[in-house]
MDTraj code that builds the backbone (N, CA, C; nanometers):
import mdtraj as md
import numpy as np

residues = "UNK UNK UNK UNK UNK UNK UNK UNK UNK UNK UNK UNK UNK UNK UNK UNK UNK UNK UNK UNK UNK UNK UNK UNK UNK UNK UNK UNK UNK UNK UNK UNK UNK UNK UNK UNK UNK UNK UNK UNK UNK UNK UNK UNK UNK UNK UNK UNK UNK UNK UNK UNK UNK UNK UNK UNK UNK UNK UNK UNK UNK UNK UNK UNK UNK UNK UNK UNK UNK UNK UNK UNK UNK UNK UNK UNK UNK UNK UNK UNK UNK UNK UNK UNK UNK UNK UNK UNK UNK UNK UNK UNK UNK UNK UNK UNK UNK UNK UNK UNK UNK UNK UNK UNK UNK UNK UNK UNK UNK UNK UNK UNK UNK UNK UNK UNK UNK UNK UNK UNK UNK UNK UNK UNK UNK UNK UNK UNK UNK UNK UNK UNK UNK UNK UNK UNK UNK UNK UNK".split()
xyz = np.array([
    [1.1808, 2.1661, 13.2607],
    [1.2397, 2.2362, 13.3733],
    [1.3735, 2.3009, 13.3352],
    [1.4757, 2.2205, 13.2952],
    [1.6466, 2.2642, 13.2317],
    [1.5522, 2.3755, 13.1147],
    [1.5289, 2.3899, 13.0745],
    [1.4740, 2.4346, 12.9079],
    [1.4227, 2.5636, 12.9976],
    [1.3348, 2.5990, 13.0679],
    [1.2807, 2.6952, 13.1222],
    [1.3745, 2.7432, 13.1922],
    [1.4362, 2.6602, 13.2762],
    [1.5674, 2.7227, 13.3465],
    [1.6645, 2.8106, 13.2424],
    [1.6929, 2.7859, 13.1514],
    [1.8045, 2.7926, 13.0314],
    [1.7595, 2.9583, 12.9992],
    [1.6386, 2.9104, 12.9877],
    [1.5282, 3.0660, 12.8967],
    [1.5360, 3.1612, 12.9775],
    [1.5131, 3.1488, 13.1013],
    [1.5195, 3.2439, 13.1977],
    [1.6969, 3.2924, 13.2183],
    [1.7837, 3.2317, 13.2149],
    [1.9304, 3.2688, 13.1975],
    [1.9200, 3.3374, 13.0646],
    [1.8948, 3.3210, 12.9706],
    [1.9136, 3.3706, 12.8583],
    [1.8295, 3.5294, 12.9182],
    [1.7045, 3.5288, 12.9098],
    [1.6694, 3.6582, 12.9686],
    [1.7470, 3.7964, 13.0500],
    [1.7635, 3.7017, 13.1751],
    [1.8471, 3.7666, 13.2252],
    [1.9537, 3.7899, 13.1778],
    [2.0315, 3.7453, 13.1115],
    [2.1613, 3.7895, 13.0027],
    [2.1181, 3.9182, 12.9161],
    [1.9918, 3.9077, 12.8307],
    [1.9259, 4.0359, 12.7774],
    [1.9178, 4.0890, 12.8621],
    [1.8764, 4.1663, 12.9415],
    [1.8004, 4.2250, 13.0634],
    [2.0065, 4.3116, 13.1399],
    [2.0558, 4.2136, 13.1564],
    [2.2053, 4.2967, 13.1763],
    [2.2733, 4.3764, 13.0775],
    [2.2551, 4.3134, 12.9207],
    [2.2769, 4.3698, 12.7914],
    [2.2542, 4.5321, 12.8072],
    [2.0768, 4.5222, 12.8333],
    [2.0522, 4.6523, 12.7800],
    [2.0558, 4.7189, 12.8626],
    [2.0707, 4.6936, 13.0164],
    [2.1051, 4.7716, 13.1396],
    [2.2332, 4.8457, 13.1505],
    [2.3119, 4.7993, 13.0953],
    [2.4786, 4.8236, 13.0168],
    [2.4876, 4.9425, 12.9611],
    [2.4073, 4.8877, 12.8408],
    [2.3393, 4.9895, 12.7403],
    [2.2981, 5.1148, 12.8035],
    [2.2120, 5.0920, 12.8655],
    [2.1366, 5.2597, 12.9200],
    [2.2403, 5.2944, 13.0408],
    [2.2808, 5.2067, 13.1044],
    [2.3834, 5.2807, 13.1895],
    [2.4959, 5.3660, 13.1042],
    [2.5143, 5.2985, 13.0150],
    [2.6456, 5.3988, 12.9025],
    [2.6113, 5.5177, 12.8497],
    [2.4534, 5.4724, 12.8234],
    [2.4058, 5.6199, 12.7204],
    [2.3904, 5.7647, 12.8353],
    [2.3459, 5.7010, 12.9450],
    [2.3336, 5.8006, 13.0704],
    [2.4654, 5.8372, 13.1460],
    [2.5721, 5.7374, 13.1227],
    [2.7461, 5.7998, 13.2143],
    [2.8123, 5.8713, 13.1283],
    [2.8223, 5.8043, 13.0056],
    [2.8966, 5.9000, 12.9309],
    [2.8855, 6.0481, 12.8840],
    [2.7532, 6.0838, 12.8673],
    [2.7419, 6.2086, 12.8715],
    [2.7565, 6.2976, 12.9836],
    [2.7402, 6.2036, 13.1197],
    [2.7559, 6.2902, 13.2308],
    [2.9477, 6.2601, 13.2363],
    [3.0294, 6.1648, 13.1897],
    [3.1305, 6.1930, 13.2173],
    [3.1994, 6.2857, 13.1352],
    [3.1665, 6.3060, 13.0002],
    [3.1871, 6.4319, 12.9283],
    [3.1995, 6.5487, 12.9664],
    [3.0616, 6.5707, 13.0545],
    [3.0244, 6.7213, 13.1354],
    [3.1161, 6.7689, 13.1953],
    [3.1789, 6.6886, 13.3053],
    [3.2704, 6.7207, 13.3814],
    [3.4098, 6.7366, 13.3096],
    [3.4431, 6.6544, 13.2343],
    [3.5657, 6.6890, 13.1796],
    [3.5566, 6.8360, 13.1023],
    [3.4391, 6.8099, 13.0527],
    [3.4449, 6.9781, 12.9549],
    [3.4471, 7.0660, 13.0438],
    [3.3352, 7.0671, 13.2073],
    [3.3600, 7.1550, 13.2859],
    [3.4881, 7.1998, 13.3154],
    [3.5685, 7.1144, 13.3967],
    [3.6606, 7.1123, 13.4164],
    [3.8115, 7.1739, 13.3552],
    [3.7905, 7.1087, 13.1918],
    [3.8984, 7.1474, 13.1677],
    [3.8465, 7.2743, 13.0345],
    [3.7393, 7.2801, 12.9957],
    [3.6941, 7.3218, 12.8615],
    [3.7235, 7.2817, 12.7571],
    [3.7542, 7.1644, 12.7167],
    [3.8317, 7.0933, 12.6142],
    [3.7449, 7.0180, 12.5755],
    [3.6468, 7.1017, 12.4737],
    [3.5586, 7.0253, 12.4157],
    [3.6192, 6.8700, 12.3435],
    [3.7092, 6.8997, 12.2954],
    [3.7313, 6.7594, 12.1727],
    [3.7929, 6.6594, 12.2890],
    [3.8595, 6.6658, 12.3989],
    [3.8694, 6.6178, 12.5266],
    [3.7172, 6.5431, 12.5678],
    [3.6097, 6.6761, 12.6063],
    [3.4835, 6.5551, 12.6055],
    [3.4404, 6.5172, 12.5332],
    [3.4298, 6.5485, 12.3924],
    [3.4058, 6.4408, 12.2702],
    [3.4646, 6.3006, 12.2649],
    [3.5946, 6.3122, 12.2463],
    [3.6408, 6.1820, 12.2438],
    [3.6533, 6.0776, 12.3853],
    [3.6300, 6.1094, 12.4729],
    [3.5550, 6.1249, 12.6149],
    [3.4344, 6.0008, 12.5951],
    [3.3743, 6.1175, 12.5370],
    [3.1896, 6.0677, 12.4986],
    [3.1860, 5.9278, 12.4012],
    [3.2934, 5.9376, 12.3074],
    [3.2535, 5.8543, 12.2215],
    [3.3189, 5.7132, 12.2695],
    [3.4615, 5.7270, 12.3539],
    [3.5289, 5.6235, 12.4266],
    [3.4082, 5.5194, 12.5382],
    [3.3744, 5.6311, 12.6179],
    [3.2990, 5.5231, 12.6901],
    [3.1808, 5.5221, 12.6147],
    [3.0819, 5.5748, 12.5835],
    [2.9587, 5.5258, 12.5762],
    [2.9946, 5.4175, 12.4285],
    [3.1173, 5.3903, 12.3734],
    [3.1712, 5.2675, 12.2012],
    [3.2220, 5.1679, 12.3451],
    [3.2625, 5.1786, 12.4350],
    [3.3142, 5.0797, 12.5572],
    [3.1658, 4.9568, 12.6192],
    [3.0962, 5.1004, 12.6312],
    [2.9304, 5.0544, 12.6760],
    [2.8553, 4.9505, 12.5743],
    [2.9113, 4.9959, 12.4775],
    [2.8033, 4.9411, 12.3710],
    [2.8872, 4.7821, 12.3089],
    [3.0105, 4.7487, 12.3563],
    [3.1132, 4.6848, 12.2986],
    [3.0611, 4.5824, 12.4308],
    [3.0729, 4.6408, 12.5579],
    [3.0066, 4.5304, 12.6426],
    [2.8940, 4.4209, 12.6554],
    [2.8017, 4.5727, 12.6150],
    [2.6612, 4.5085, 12.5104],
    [2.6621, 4.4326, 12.4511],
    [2.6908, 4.4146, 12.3450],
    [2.6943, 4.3525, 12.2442],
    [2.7471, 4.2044, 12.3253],
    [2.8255, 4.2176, 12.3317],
    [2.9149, 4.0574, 12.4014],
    [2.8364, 4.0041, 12.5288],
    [2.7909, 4.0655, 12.5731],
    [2.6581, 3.9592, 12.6305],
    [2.5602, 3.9245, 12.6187],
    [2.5016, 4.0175, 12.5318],
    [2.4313, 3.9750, 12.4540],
    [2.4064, 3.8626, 12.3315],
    [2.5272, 3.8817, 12.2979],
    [2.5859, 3.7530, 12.1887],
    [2.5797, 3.5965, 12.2638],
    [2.5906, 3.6268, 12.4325],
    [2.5933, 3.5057, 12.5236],
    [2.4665, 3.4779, 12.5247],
    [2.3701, 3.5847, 12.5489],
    [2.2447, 3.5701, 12.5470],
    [2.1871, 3.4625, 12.4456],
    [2.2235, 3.5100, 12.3220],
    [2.2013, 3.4260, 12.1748],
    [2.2411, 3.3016, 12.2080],
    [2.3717, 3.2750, 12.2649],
    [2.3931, 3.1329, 12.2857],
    [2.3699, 3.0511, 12.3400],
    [2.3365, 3.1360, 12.4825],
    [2.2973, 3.0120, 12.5776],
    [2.1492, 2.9960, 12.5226],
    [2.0690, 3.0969, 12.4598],
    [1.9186, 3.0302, 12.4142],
    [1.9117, 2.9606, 12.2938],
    [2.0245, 2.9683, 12.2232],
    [2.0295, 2.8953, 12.1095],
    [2.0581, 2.7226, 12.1069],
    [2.1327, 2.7401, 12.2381],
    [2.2227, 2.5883, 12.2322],
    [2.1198, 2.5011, 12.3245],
    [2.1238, 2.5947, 12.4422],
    [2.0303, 2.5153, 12.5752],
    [1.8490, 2.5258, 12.5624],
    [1.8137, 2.6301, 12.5025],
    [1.6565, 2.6063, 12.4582],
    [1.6183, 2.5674, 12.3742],
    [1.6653, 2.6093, 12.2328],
    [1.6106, 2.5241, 12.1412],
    [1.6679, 2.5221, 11.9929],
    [1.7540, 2.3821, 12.0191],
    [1.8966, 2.3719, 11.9260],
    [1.8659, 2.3207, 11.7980],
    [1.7436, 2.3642, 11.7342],
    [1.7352, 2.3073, 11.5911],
    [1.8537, 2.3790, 11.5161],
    [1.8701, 2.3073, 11.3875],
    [1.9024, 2.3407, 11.3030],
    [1.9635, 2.4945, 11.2213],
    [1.7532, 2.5136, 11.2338],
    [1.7334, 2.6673, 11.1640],
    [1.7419, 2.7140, 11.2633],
    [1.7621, 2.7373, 11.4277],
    [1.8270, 2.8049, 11.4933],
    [1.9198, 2.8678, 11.5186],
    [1.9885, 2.7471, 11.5036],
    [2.1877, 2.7455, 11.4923],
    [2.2319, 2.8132, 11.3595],
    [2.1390, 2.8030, 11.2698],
    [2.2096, 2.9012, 11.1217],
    [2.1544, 3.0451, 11.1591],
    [2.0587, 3.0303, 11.2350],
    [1.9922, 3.2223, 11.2905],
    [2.1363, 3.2496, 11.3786],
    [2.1238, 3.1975, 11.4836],
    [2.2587, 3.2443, 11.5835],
    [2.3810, 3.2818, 11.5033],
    [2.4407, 3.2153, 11.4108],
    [2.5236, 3.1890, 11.3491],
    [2.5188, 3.3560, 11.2839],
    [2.4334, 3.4023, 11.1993],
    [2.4059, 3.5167, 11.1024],
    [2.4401, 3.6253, 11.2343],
    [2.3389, 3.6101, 11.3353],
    [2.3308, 3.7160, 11.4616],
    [2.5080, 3.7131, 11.4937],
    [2.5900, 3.6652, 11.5755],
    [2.6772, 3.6416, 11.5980],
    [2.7901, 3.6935, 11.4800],
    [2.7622, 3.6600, 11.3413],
    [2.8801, 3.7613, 11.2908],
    [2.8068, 3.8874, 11.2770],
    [2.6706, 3.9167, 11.2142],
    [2.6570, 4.0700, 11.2679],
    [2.7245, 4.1250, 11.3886],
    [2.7166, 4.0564, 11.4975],
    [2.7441, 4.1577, 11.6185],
    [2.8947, 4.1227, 11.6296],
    [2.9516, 4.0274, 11.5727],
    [3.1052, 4.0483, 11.5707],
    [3.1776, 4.1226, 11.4774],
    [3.0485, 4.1642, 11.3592],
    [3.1457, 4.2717, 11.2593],
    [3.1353, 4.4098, 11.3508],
    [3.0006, 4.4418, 11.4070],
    [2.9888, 4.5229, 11.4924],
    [3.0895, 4.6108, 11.5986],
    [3.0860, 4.5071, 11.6586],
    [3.2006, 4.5042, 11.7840],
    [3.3717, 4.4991, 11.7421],
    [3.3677, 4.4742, 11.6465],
    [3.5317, 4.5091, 11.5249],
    [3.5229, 4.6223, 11.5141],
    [3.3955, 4.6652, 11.4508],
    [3.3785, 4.8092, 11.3731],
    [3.4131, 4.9332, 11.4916],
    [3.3615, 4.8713, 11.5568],
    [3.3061, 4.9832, 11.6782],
    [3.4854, 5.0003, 11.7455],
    [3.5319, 4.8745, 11.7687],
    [3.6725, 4.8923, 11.8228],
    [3.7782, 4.9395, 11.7399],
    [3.7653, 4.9349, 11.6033],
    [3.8798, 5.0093, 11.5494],
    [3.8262, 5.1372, 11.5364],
    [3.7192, 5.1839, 11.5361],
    [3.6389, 5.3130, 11.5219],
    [3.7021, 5.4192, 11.6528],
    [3.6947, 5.3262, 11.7815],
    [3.7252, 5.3655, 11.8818],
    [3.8703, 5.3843, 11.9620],
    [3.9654, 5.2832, 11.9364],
    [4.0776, 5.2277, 11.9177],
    [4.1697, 5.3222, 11.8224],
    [4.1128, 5.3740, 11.7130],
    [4.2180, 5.3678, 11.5789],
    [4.3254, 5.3520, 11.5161],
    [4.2975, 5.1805, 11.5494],
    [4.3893, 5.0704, 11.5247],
    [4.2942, 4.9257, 11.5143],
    [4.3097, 4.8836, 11.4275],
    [4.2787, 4.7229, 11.3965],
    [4.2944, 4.6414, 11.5422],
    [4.2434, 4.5576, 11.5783],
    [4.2986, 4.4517, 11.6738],
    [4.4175, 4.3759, 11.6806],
    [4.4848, 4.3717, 11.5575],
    [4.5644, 4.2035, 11.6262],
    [4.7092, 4.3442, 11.5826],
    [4.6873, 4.4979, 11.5781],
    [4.8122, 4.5561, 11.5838],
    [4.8096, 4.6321, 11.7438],
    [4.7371, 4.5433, 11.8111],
    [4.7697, 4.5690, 11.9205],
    [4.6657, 4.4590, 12.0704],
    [4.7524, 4.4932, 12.1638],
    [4.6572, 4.3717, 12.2683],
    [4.5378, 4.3603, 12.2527],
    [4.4506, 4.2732, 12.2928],
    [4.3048, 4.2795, 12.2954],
    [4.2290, 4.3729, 12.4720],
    [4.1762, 4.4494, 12.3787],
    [4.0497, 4.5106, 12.4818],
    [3.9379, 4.5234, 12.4591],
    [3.8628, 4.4848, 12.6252],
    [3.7497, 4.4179, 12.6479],
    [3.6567, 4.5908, 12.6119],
    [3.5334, 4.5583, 12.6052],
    [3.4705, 4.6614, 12.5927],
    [3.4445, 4.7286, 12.7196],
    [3.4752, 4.6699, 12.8895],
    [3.4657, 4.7161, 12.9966],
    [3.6269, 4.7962, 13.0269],
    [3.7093, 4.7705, 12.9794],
    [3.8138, 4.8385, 12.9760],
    [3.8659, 4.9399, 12.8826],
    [3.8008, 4.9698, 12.7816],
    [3.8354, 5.0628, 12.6797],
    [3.7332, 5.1846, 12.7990],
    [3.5716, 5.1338, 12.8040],
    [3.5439, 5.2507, 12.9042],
    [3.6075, 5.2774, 13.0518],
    [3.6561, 5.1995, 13.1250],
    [3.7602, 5.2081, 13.2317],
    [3.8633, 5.3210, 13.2112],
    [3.9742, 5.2928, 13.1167],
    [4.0673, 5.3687, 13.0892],
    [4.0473, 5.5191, 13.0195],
    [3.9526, 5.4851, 12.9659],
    [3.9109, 5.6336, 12.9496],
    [3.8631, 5.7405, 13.0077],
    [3.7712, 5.6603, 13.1319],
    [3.7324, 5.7905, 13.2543],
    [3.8467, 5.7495, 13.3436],
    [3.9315, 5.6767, 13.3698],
    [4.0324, 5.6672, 13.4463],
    [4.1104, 5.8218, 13.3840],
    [4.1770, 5.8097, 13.2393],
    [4.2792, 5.9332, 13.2004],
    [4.1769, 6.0347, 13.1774],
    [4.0571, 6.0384, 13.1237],
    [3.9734, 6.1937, 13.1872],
    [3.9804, 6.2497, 13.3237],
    [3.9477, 6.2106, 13.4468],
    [3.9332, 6.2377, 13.5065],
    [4.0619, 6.2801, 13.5809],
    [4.1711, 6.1831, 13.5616],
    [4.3353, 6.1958, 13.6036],
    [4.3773, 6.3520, 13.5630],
    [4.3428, 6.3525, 13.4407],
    [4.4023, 6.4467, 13.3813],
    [4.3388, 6.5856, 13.3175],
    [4.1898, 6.6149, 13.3786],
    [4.1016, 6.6641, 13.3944],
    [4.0788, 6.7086, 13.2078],
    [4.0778, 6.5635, 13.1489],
    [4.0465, 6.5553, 12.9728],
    [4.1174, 6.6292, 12.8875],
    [4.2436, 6.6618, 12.9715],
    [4.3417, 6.7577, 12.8537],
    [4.4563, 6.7280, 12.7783],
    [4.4561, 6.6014, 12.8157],
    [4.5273, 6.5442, 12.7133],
    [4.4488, 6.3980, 12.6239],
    [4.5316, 6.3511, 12.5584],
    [4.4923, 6.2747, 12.4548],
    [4.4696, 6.1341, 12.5128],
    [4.3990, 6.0248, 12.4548],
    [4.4737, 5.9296, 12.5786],
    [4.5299, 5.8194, 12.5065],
    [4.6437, 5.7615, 12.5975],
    [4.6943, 5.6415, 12.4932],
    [4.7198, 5.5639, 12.5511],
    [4.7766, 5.4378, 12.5264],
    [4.7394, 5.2691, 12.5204],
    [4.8610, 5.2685, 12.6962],
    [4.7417, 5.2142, 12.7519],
    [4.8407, 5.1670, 12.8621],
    [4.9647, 5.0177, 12.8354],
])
top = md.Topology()
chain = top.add_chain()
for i, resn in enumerate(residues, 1):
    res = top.add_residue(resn, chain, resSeq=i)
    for name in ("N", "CA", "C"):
        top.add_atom(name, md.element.get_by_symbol(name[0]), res)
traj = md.Trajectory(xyz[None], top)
């Protein structure tokens, strides 16, 4: 019963992952549009585009990684499980580094930590403020 219960949380953890996912791949290009409409500043909706939909995918990843855990720990905690999770988990944490200094351009610990729901926040927050014509920088 706990074990089936567990599996089904884990699911649903996937299932929000990739809903994330396709919600990012589908906003960000539409939040691009408008900024380029708006202001014509292509490299404005480029870096636009690449802010939220690297925000989207940074979210992804990190619940997904929960996903891994709660099915790793609460369904079925062998051994050769825990060394699979283990491999998965730094993949998606070199990932989610990569992706944030990619996005960021800056390392993490030379500056506060941000969540992958707030790197896309602040970015259609100062697009839209500022109809994508300026640059945007660290609140």
């Amino acid at each position: 019963m706990f074990t089936e219960f567990m599996d089904h949380a884990a699911q649903v953890f996937e299932l929000v992952g990739a809903a994330v996912l396709a919600v990012g791949l589908v906003a960000a290009p539409a939040f691009a549009g408008v900024v380029w409409r708006r202001s014509s500043d292509g490299a404005a909706a480029f870096r636009l585009l690449r802010e939220c939909f690297g925000g989207a995918l940074l979210l992804s990843l990190e619940i997904l990684v929960a996903a891994d855990l709660l099915r790793t720990v609460a369904v079925t905690p062998t051994l050769e499980d825990v060394g699979v999770l283990a491999i998965i988990v730094a993949i998606r944490t070199f990932l989610s580094f990569s992706l944030e200094v990619e996005i960021e351009g800056v390392a993490p610990w030379r500056r506060a930590t941000i969540s992958g729901a707030s790197i896309a926040r602040r970015s259609i927050a100062q697009a839209t403020a500022r109809g994508g014509t300026e640059p945007p920088h660290d609140s």
